[in-house]
C-alpha angles and dihedrals in degrees: 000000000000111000114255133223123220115258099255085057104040124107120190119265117221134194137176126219105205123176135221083223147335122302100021096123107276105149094035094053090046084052099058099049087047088065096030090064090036089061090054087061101265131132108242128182130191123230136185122170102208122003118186103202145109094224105101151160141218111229131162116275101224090185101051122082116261123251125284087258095049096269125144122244121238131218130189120229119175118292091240089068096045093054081039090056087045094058084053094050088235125126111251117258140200088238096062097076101012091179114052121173124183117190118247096171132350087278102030132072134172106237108224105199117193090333095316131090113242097183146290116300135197107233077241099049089048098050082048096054095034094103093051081071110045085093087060084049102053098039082057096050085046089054097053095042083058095063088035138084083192133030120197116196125199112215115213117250121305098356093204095057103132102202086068101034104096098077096010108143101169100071127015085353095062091042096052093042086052106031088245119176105213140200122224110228117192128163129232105203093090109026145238102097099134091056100038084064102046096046081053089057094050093047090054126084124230106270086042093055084049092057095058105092092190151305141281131191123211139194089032115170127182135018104353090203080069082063100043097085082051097055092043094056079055097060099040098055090037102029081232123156122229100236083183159272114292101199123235096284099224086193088059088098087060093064113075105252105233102209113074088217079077086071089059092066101067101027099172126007102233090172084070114139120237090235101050121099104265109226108182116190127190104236096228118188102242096048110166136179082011086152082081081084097058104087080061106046073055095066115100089210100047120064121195127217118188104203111222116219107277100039127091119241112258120258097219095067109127083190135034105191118188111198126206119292130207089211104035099168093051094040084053091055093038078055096053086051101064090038100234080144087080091043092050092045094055096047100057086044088065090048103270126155112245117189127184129199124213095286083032096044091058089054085053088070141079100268127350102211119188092186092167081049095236096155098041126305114350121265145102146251141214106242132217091275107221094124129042107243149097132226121197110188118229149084122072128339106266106229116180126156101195140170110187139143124257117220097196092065095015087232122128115236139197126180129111142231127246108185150123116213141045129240116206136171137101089292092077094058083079092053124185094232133021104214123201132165125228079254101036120262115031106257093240088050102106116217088250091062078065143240130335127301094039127226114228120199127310154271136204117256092259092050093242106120113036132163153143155172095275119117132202092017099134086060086076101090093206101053087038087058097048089046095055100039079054090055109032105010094244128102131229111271100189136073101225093188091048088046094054096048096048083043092060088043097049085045084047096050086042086061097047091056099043097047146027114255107181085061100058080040090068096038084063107102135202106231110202093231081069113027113118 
């Protein structure tokens, strides 16, 4: 246990996670200490400068005026902070991951400032406009360090590539601009990891290599005596010290991944038992929000099988299931190319179960039209045509944290939508959900979303096809277990709340046993631009 100040006398610690490359566990590994020096009594906070992913979530925007009617506005910052900022105990903020972008096509993104989108942004326009925001970025990581005792801060893929490295402020930008000491991750399952650090090295200039207070290697697995040559050749050629080995974390699988590339990485399921309910998703290419489906991955009795392009869909699925998209109109098209229409035809025919989530849902109408073009060129599409409805994209981004009861299950429900657009048309008067508040209607839902209670997307006479904008609704346990024992007879047998936060501790123990944390402690510094 580090030795604590008392609060007149304290001064906020920062340190910085980098990694040798993408996808080395990063945000698990911040998570963990998050929760690892939580657990010590301190007040710790998550930061990450600029996150690319579609994987978000709704939190409270402290620094926006509140609503007409006293409510407060929402923002939207990446999923991995917010589970980061669950394994502190502290509520998400804004100011946790200021830039958020969230890929429309290989060269556009929407820039998500501070919880709210700005626009659409070429990859180029937005390299050329970075360093206007460095300012945003440090006044967030300022804010934070003034409620914290410990900022961690995630760095954004490989932290020494050079192509990106002239207005980069998420990695030695950021350092340098902060005075930020940092740490180098790497990861040794598949290798490398000798060479990844010292190419870093090399790649680094003299006052950034001198910013790097040692190494750690994650994902080890074996004699850790085999490794030790590795980690002294190093420390020989960097002068880096081996702050030590994080062992290969078996629970990993239980925490949503927040890049879809992980997807990529367990296309099918061809373990599957012949008794557990069968889910089958199209892997689209501008999957967003996919960690809806994670309660019930969870499930011992359901198995999920993302479909790769090229491949049919099986038919064997109980369940297609078609998550949110960030480019809706274009996913749906991609969808008619590989003609998963006909498979999915041909599944709800024989009596399957088709859902559709936000992004998903609107496939399930009639057209989908972007006339403003706010997802690519304008246009529209026809959609799958299993609800009558139509959605035109446009207007401002929707943004509504919520935990209500539906009285169409008797199960309470929280969750939150995270779109822009509205559907509209005859199919929405038989919803999905009928959503009502302890007090009536929930306190963000605006007079023109209708009375209360209030009706949520929207299902097919025979109960078939169902969806809606909701997100995170299979996380209730109550309402997870009613759906599935609707749609497979059987009931949830997990706590998925429970299993997320023994997950974080066990992740948490894992890492005080593997490191020294009082000695990253100490190797946290407290920068003057953020001491209290």
């Amino acid at each position: 246990m580090t030795e604590k100040l008392s609060s007149s006398h304290r001064k906020a610690r920062v340190l910085m996670i980098q990694g040798t490359n993408s996808d080395v566990g990063k945000s698990l590994i911040v998570a963990g200490l998050c929760r690892a020096f939580a657990r010590q009594g301190w007040r710790v906070r998550p930061f990450k400068a600029q996150n690319m992913s579609n994987n978000a979530a709704v939190t409270i925007d402290s620094e926006a005026s509140p609503h007409p009617d006293g409510t407060p506005r929402r923002g939207e910052i990446g999923r991995a902070q917010a589970l980061q900022a669950k394994a502190c105990g502290a509520p998400p903020s804004v100011h946790m991951n200021p830039i958020l972008l969230k890929p429309q096509s290989d060269i556009n993104c929407q820039l998500v400032l501070r919880g709210r989108a700005l626009g659409t942004y070429s990859a180029a326009a937005y390299q050329a406009m970075k360093r206007e925001l460095l300012p945003a970025v440090l006044e967030s990581l300022q804010k934070l360090a003034g409620e914290a005792d410990l900022v961690l801060i995630e760095g954004a893929g490989c932290g020494a590539e050079q192509y990106l490295r002239a207005n980069d402020i998420s990695n030695m930008g950021l350092s340098e601009a902060a005075d930020l000491p940092a740490i180098l991750l790497g990861e040794d399952s598949r290798g490398g990891m000798t060479a990844a650090a010292l190419g870093a090295y090399q790649l680094f200039s003299d006052s950034e290599r001198s910013r790097i207070k040692g190494f750690l290697v994650n994902r080890f697995r074996g004699d850790p005596a085999i490794f030790a040559p590795a980690a002294e050749q190093i420390t020989r050629c960097t002068g880096w010290p081996n702050l030590g080995l994080i062992r290969w974390f078996n629970k990993a699988c239980s925490l949503a991944p927040e890049d879809s590339l992980a997807l990529d990485q367990g296309q099918g399921n061809a373990s599957r038992k012949t008794d557990q309910l069968h889910i089958v998703v199209p892997r689209l290419p501008r999957v967003a929000n996919f960690d809806d489906l994670e309660p019930l991955a969870a499930e011992p009795g359901v198995a999920i099988s993302w479909i790769p392009p090229g491949t049919p869909l099986p038919r064997d699925a109980d369940i297609v299931m078609l998550p949110g998209s960030k480019a809706t109109r274009s996913d749906l098209e991609f969808l008619y190319q590989q003609g998963w229409h006909h498979d999915i035809h041909a599944h709800v025919r024989h009596g399957g179960y088709l859902v559709g989530l936000c992004g998903g849902f609107q496939m399930l109408g009639q057209t989908i039209r972007d006339p403003h073009g706010i997802e690519g060129s304008p246009g529209e599409i026809a959609g799958l045509g299993y609800i009558d409805m139509a959605t035109e994209i446009g207007g401002d981004k929707k943004l509504i944290e919520l935990d209500s009861t539906d009285l169409l299950s008797d199960c309470r429900i929280s969750g939150y939508e995270m779109h822009m657009g509205r559907s509209f048309g005859p199919g929405l008067e038989n919803p999905w959900l009928l959503l009502k508040d302890a007090d009536g209607l929930a306190a963000e839902f605006t007079p023109e979303q209708g009375e209360s209670p209030r009706p949520e997307g929207a299902q097919s006479p025979s109960g078939q096809v169902m969806g809606g904008y909701l997100h995170g609704i299979f996380n209730s346990d109550d309402f997870r277990s009613h759906w599935l024992t609707k749609v497979a007879g059987q009931p949830s047998s997990i706590n998925y709340t429970a299993r997320i936060e023994s997950t974080l501790d066990a992740l948490a123990a894992q890492l005080e046993e593997d490191l020294d944390l009082n000695a990253l402690w100490q190797l946290a510094e407290e920068p003057a631009l953020i001491s209290r």
